[in-house]
VOPAGU-2260 file (C-alpha; in pm, 1 decimal, decimal comma):
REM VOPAGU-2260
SITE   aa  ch    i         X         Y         Z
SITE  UNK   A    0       0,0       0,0       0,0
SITE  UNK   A    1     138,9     333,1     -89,3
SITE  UNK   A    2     187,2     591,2     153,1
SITE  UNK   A    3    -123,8     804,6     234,6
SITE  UNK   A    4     110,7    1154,0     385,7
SITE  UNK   A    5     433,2    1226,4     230,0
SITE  UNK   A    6     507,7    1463,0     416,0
SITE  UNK   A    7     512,4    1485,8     829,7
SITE  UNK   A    8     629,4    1573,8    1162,5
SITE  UNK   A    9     688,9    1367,6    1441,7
SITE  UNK   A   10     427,4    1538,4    1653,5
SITE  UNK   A   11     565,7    1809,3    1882,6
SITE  UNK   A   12     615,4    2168,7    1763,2
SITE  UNK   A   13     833,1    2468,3    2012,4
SITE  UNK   A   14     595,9    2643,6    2303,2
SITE  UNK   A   15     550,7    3011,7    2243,9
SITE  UNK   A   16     741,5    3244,6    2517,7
SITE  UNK   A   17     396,8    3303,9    2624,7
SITE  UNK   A   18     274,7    3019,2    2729,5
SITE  UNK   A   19     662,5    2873,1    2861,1
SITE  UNK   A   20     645,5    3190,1    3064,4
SITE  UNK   A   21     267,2    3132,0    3206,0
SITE  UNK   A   22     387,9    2740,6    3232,4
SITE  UNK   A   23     647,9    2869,2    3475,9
SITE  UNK   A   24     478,2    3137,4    3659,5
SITE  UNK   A   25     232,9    2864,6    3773,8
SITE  UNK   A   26     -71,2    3033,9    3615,7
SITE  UNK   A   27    -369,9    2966,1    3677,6
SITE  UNK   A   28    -530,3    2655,2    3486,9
SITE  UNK   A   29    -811,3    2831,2    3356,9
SITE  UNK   A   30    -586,2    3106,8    3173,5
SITE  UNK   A   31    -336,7    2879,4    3099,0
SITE  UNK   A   32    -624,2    2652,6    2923,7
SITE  UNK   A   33    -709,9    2954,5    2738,5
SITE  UNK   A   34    -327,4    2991,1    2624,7
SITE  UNK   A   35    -295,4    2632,6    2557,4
SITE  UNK   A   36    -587,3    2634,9    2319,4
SITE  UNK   A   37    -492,7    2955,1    2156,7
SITE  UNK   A   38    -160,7    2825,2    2066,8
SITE  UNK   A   39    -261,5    2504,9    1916,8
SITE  UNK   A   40    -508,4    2675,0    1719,0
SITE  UNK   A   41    -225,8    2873,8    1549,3
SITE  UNK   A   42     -33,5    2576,2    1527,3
SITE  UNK   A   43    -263,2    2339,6    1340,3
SITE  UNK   A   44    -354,8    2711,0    1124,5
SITE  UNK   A   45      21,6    2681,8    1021,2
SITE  UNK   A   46      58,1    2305,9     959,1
SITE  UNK   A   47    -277,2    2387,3     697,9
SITE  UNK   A   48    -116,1    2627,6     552,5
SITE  UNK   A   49     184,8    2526,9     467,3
SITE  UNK   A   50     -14,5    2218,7     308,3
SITE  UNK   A   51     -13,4    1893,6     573,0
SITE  UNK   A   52    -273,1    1638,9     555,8
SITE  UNK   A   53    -195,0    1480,3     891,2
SITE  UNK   A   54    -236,6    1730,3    1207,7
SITE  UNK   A   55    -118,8    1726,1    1577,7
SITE  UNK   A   56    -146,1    2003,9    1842,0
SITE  UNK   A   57     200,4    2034,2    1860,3
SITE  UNK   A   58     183,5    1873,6    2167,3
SITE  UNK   A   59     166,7    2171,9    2358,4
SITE  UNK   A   60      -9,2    2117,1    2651,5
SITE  UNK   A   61     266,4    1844,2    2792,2
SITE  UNK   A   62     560,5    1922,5    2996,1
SITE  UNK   A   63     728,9    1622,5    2776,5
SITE  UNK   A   64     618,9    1391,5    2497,2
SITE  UNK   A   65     569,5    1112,3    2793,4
SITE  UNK   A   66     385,0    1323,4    3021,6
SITE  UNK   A   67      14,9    1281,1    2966,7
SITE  UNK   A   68     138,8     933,7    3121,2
SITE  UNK   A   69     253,3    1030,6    3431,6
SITE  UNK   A   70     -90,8    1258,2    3474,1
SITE  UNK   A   71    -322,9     965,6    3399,8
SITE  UNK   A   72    -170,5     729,3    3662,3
SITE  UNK   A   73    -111,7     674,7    4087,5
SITE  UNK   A   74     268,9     530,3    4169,2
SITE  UNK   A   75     487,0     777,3    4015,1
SITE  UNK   A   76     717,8    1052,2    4240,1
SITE  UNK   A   77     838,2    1321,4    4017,7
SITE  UNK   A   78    1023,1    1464,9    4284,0
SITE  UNK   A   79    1379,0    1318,4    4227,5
SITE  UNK   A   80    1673,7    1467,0    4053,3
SITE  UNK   A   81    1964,5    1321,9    3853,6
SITE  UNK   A   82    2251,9    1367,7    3656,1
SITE  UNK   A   83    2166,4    1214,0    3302,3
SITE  UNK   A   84    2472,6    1295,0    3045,7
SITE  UNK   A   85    2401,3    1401,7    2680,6
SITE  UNK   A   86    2552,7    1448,6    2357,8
SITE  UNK   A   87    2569,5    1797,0    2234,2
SITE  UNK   A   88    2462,5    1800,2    1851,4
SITE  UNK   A   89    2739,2    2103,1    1766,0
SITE  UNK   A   90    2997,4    1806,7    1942,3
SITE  UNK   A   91    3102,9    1772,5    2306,2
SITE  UNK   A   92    2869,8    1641,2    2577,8
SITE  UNK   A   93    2704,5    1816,4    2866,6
SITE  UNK   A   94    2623,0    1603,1    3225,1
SITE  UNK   A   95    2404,6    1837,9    3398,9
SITE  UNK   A   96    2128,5    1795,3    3682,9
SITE  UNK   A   97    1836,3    1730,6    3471,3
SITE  UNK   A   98    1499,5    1657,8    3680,8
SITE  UNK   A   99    1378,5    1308,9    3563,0
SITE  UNK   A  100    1031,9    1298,8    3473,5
SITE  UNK   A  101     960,2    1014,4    3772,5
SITE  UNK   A  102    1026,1     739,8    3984,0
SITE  UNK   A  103     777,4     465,5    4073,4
SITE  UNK   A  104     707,3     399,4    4435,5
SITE  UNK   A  105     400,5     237,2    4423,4
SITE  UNK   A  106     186,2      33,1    4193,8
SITE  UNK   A  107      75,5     167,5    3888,2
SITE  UNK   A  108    -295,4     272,6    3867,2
SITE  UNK   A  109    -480,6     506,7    3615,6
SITE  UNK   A  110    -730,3     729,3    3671,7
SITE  UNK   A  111    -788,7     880,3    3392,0
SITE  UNK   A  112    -750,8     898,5    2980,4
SITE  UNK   A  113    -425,6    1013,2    2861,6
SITE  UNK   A  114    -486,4    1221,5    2545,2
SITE  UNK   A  115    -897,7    1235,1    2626,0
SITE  UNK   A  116    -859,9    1643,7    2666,2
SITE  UNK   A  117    -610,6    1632,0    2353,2
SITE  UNK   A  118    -847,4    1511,4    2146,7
SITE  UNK   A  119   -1132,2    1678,9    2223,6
SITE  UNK   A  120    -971,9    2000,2    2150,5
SITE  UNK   A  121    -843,9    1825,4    1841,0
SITE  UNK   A  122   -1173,7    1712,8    1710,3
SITE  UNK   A  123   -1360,1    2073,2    1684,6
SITE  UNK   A  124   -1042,4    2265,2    1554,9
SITE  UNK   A  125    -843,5    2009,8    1324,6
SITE  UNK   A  126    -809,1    2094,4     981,1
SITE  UNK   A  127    -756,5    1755,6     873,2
SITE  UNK   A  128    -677,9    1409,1     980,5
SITE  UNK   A  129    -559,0    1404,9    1322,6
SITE  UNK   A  130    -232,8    1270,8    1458,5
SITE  UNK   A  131    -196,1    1159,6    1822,2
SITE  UNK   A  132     114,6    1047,5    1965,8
SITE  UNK   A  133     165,5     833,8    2313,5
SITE  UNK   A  134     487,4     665,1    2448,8
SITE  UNK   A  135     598,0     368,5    2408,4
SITE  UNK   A  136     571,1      88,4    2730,4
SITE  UNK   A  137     902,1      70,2    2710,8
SITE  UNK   A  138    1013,9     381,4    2821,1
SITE  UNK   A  139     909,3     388,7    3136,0
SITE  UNK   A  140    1086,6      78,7    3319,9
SITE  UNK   A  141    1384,2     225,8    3183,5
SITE  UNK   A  142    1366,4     567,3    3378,8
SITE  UNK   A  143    1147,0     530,1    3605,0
SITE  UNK   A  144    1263,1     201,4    3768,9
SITE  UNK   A  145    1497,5     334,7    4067,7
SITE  UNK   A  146    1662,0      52,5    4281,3
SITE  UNK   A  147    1609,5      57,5    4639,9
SITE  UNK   A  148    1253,2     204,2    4538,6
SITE  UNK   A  149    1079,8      77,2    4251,9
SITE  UNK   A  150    1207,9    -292,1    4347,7
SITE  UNK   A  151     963,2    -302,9    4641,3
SITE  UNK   A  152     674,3    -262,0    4466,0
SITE  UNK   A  153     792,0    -452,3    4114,2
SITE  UNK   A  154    1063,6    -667,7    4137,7
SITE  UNK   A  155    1178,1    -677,7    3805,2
SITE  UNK   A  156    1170,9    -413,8    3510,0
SITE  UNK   A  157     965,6    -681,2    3337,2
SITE  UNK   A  158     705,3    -661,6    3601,7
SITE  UNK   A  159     633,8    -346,9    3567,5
SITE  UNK   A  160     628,6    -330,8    3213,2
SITE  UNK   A  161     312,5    -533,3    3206,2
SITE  UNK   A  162     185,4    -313,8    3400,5
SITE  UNK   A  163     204,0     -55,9    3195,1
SITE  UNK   A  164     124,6    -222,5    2862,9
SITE  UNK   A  165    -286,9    -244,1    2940,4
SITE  UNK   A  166    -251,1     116,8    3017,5
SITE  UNK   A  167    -100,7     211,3    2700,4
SITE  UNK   A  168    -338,0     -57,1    2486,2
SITE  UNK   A  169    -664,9     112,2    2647,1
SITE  UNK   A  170    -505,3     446,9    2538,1
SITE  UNK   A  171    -507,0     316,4    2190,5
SITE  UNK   A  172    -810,0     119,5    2145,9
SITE  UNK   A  173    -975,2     417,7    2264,2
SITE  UNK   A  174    -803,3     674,1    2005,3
SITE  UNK   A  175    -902,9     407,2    1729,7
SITE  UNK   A  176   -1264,1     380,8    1836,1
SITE  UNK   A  177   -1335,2     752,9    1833,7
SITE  UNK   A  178   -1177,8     794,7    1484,6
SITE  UNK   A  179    -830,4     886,7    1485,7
SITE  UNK   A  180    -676,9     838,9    1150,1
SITE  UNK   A  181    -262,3     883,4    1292,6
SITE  UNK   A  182    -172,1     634,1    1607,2
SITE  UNK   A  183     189,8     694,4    1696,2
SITE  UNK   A  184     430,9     534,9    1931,7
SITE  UNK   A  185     723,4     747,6    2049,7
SITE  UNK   A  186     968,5     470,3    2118,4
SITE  UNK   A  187    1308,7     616,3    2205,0
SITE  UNK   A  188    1450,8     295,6    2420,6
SITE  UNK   A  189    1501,6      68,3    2088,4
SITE  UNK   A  190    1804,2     289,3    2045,0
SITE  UNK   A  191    1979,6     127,4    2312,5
SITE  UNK   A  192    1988,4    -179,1    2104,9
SITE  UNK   A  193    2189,5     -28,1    1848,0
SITE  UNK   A  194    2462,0     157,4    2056,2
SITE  UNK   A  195    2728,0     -35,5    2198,8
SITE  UNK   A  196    2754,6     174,5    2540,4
SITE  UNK   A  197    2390,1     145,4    2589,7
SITE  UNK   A  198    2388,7    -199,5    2517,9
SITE  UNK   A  199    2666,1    -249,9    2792,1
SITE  UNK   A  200    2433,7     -95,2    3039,0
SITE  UNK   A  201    2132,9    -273,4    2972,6
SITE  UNK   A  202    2366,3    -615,5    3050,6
SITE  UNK   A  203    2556,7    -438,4    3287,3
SITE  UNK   A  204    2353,3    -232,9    3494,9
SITE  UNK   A  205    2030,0    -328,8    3447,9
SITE  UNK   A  206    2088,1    -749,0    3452,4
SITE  UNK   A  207    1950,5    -843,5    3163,7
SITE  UNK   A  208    2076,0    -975,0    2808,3
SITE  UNK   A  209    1996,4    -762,8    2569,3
SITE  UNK   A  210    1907,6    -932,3    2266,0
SITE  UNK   A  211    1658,5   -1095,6    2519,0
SITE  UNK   A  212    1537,3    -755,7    2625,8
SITE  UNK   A  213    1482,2    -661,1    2268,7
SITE  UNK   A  214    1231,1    -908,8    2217,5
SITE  UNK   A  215    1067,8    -848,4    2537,6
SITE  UNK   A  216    1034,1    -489,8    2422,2
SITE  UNK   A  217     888,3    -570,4    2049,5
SITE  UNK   A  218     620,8    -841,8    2209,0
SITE  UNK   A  219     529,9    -536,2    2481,4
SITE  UNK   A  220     456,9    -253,4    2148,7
SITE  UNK   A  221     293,5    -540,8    1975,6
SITE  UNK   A  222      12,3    -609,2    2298,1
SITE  UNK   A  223     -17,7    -260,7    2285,3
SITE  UNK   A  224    -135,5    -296,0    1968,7
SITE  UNK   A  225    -286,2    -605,5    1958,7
SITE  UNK   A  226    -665,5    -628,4    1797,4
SITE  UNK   A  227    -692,3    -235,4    1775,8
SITE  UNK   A  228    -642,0    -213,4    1377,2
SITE  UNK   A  229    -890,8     -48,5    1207,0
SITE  UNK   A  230    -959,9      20,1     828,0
SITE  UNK   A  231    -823,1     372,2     779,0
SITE  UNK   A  232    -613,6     414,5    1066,7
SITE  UNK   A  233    -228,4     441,5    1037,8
SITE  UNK   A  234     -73,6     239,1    1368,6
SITE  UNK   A  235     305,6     405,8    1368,4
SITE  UNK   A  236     641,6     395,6    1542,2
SITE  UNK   A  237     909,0     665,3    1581,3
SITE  UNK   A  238    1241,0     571,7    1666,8
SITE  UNK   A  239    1435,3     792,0    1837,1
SITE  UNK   A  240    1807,4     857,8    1958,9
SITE  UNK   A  241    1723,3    1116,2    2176,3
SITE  UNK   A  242    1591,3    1478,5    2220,8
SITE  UNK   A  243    1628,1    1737,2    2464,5
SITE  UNK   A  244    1766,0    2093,1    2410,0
SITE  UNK   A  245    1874,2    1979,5    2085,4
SITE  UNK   A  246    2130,5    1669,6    2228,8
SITE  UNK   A  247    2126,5    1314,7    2197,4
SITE  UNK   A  248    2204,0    1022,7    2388,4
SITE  UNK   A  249    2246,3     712,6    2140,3
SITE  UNK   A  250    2417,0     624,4    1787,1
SITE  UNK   A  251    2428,0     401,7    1544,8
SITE  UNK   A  252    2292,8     214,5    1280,7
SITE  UNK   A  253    1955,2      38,2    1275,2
SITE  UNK   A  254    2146,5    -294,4    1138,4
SITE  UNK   A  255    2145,8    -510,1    1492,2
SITE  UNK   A  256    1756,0    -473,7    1560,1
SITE  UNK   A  257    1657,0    -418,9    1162,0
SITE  UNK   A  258    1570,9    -812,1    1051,2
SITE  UNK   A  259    1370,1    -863,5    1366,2
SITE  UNK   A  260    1241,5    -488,5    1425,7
SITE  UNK   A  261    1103,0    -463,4    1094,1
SITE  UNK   A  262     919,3    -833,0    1093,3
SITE  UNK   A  263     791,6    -831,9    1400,0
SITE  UNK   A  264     613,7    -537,5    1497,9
SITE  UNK   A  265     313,3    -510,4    1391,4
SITE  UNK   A  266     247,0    -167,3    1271,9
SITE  UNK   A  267     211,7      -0,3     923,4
SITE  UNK   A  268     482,8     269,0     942,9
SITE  UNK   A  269     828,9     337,5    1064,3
SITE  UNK   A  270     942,1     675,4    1128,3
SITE  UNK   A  271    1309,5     651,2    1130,3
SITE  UNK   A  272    1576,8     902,1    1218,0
SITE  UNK   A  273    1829,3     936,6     909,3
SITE  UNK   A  274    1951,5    1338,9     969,6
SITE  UNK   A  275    2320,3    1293,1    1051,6
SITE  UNK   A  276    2577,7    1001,8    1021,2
SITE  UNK   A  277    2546,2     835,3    1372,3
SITE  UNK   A  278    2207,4     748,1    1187,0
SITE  UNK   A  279    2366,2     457,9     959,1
SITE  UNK   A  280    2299,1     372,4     598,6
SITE  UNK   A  281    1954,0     296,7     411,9
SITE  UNK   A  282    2098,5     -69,8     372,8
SITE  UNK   A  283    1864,4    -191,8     695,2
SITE  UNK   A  284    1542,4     -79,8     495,0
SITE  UNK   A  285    1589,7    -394,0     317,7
SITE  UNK   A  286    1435,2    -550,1     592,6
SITE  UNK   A  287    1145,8    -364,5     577,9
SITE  UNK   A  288     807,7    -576,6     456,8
SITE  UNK   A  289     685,3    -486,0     165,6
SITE  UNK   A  290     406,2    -260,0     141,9
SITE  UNK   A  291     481,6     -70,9     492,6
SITE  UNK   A  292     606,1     265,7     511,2
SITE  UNK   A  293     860,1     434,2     595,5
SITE  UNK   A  294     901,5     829,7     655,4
SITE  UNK   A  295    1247,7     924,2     668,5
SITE  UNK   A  296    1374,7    1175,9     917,5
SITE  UNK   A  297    1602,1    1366,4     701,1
SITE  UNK   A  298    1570,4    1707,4     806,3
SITE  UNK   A  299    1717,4    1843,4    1126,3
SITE  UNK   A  300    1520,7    1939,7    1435,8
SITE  UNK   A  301    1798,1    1992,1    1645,0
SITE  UNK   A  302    2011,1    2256,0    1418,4
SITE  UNK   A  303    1852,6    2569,5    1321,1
SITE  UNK   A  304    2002,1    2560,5     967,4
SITE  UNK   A  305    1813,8    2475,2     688,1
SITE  UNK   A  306    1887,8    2180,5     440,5
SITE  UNK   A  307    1946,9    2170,5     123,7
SITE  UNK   A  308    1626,0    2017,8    -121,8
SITE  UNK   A  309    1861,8    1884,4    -336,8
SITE  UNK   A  310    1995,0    1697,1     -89,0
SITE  UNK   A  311    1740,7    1602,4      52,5
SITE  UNK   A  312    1607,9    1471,4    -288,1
SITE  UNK   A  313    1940,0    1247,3    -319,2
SITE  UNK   A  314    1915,0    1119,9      17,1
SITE  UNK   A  315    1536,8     998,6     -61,9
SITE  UNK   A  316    1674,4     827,0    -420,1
SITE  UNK   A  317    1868,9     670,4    -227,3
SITE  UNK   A  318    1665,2     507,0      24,9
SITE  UNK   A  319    1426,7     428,6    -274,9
SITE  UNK   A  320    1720,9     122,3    -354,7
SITE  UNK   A  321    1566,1     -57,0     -33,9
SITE  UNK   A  322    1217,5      46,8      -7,9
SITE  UNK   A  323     990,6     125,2    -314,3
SITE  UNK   A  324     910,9     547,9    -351,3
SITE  UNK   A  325     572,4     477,4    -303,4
SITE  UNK   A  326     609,0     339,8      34,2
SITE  UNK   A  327     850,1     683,7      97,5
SITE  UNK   A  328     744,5     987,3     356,1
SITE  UNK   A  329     957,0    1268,9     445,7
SITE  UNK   A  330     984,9    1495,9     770,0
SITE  UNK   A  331    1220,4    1630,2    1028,8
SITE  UNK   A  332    1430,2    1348,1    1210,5
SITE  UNK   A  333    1214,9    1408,3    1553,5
SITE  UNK   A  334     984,7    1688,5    1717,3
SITE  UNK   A  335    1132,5    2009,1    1780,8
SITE  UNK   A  336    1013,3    2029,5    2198,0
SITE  UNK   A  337    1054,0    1666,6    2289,6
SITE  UNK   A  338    1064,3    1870,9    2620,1
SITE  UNK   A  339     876,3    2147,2    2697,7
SITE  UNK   A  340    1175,5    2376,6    2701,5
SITE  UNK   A  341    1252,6    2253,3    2324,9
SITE  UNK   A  342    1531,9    2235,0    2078,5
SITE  UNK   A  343    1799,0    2537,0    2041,8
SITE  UNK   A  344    1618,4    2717,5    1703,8
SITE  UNK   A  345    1383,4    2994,5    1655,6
SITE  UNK   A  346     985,5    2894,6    1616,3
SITE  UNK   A  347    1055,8    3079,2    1227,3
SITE  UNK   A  348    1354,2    2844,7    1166,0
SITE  UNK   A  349    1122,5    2535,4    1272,0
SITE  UNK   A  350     831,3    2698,1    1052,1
SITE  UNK   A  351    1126,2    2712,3     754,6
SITE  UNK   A  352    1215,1    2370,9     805,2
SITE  UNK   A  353     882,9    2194,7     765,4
SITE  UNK   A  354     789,1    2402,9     482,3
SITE  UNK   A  355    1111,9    2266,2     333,5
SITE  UNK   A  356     943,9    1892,9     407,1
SITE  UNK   A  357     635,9    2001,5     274,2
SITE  UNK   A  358     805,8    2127,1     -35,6
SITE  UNK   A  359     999,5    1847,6     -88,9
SITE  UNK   A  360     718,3    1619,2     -94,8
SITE  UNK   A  361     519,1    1803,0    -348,0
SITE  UNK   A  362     828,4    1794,1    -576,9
SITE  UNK   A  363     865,5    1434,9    -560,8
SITE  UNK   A  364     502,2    1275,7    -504,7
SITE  UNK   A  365     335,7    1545,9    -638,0
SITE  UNK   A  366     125,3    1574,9    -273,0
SITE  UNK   A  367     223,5    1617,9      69,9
């Protein structure tokens, strides 16, 4: 099947100063509502007119893409603080006390929806099809699991994993149900499987074997999305190396997880990080099953300069050796405010950028 959007964005777009600076004042939730919607009206206004088909709020009413998570469920402590070290994308690396997004100290229990207010909002103002983005299962035992802590309540990563996993299916099945065209997973811990480092601290640090731990994580996405396909819905998963304040954490190739990735999980499009070198080669694609899609990540949304179409339209030729064009998307490598803070560029250079993918698309598909 060929692709139905050729061109896209990952899902989360930079805050105004306005609302970071209401965010931070504490405002008061009514006025900061008011903000919240204001903004995302603009934002899906833009996204329409610079030609999109496929439409997200920007995600600009979370503090980070995995927070509607923490908001919907009892057992999580966001109190803590910790030194997490990242790779700065102009070179060098920064360690720096960064406050991680939680710790869970007691067993995990939802109370409400995750994206229910999202989508309302989403539903009266869209221009289009609408795009809503959730975390992955995975990521959470792999933060939020503090030893000494967590332990007592789950004794093994695993454990609470499948805790999380009806949580996250629910979220889904619900989405599907009320008509959401876009489903997509934002699955950042499959790039541990790929770096050497990370893959030493996943044996190392965590206990467990990590090709082991792979499959684990695939069979976790895959109940997630088990029995929730619809006709018309897209089911997705970005891949991600990392993204806050324009760094990165992880590098490397998709080779070691490609054969299995690509088989197994049971979705209808990979978004897939391909901006810089530490990204690999296009050889992996190979692996992907014919008739899925894949949107290449090929423009920057970490660096404020803008790339060159030409490029661009190379890079996309070239990926065409693996998978057929018609199975081909385009957009920036990941969202530009993974956190709410967001990446080190202006909201005009972002707005240049996605015009560029936009543009780009039209020049090769003939639609975006």
């Amino acid at each position: 099947m060929a692709a139905r959007y050729r061109a896209e964005h990952v899902g989360s777009l930079l805050r105004p100063q306005e609302l970071l600076q209401a965010r931070s004042n504490g405002g008061e939730r009514q006025k900061l509502k008011a903000l919240e919607d204001k903004h995302s009206q603009h934002v899906l206004q833009r996204q329409k007119d610079l030609g999109f088909k496929i439409f997200t709020d920007g995600e600009l009413r979370r503090l980070n893409f995995m927070s509607d998570f923490n908001e919907a469920v009892e057992g999580i402590d966001e109190s803590d603080n910790l030194l997490r070290s990242w790779q700065a994308s102009t070179g060098g690396s920064s360690s720096q006390p960064s406050r991680v997004p939680g710790i869970v100290v007691g067993k995990i229990q939802q109370t409400r929806r995750l994206t229910q207010h999202e989508l309302d909002f989403m539903k009266q103002h869209s221009p289009g099809d609408i795009k809503i983005t959730l975390p992955t299962a995975n990521q959470f035992p792999a933060i939020y699991y503090k030893r000494g802590i967590s332990d007592k309540i789950y004794p093994t990563h695993s454990a609470l994993l499948w805790d999380i996993v009806p949580v996250i299916r629910t979220e889904i099945r619900a989405l599907v149900n009320e008509g959401v065209q876009y489903v997509q997973i934002d699955a950042p811990r499959y790039s541990y499987y790929i770096d050497p480092k990370w893959r030493g601290y996943i044996k190392n640090e965590i206990g467990l074997d990590p090709d082991q731990a792979l499959d684990e994580a695939i069979r976790a996405d895959n109940a997630c999305l088990e029995g929730v396909k619809r006709d018309g819905v897209i089911l997705a998963i970005h891949l991600c190396r990392g993204n806050n304040r324009s760094q990165w954490y992880a590098e490397g190739g998709y080779d070691a997880i490609a054969e299995k990735l690509f088989a197994q999980l049971q979705v209808d499009a990979f978004l897939l990080e391909y901006e810089s070198a530490r990204s690999g080669t296009f050889e992996p694609l190979r692996f992907v099953p014919r008739g899925k899609t894949v949107v290449l990540g090929l423009v920057s949304s970490k660096l404020p300069e803008l790339e060159s179409q030409e490029q661009l339209k190379r890079r996309i030729d070239e990926a065409s050796k693996y998978v057929p064009l018609e199975n081909l998307a385009i957009s920036p490598q990941c969202g530009f405010a993974s956190t709410m803070e967001g990446n080190l560029l202006t909201e005009d250079e972002q707005w240049r950028k996605l015009k560029l993918v936009v543009d780009t698309a039209k020049d090769i598909w003939g639609q975006a």
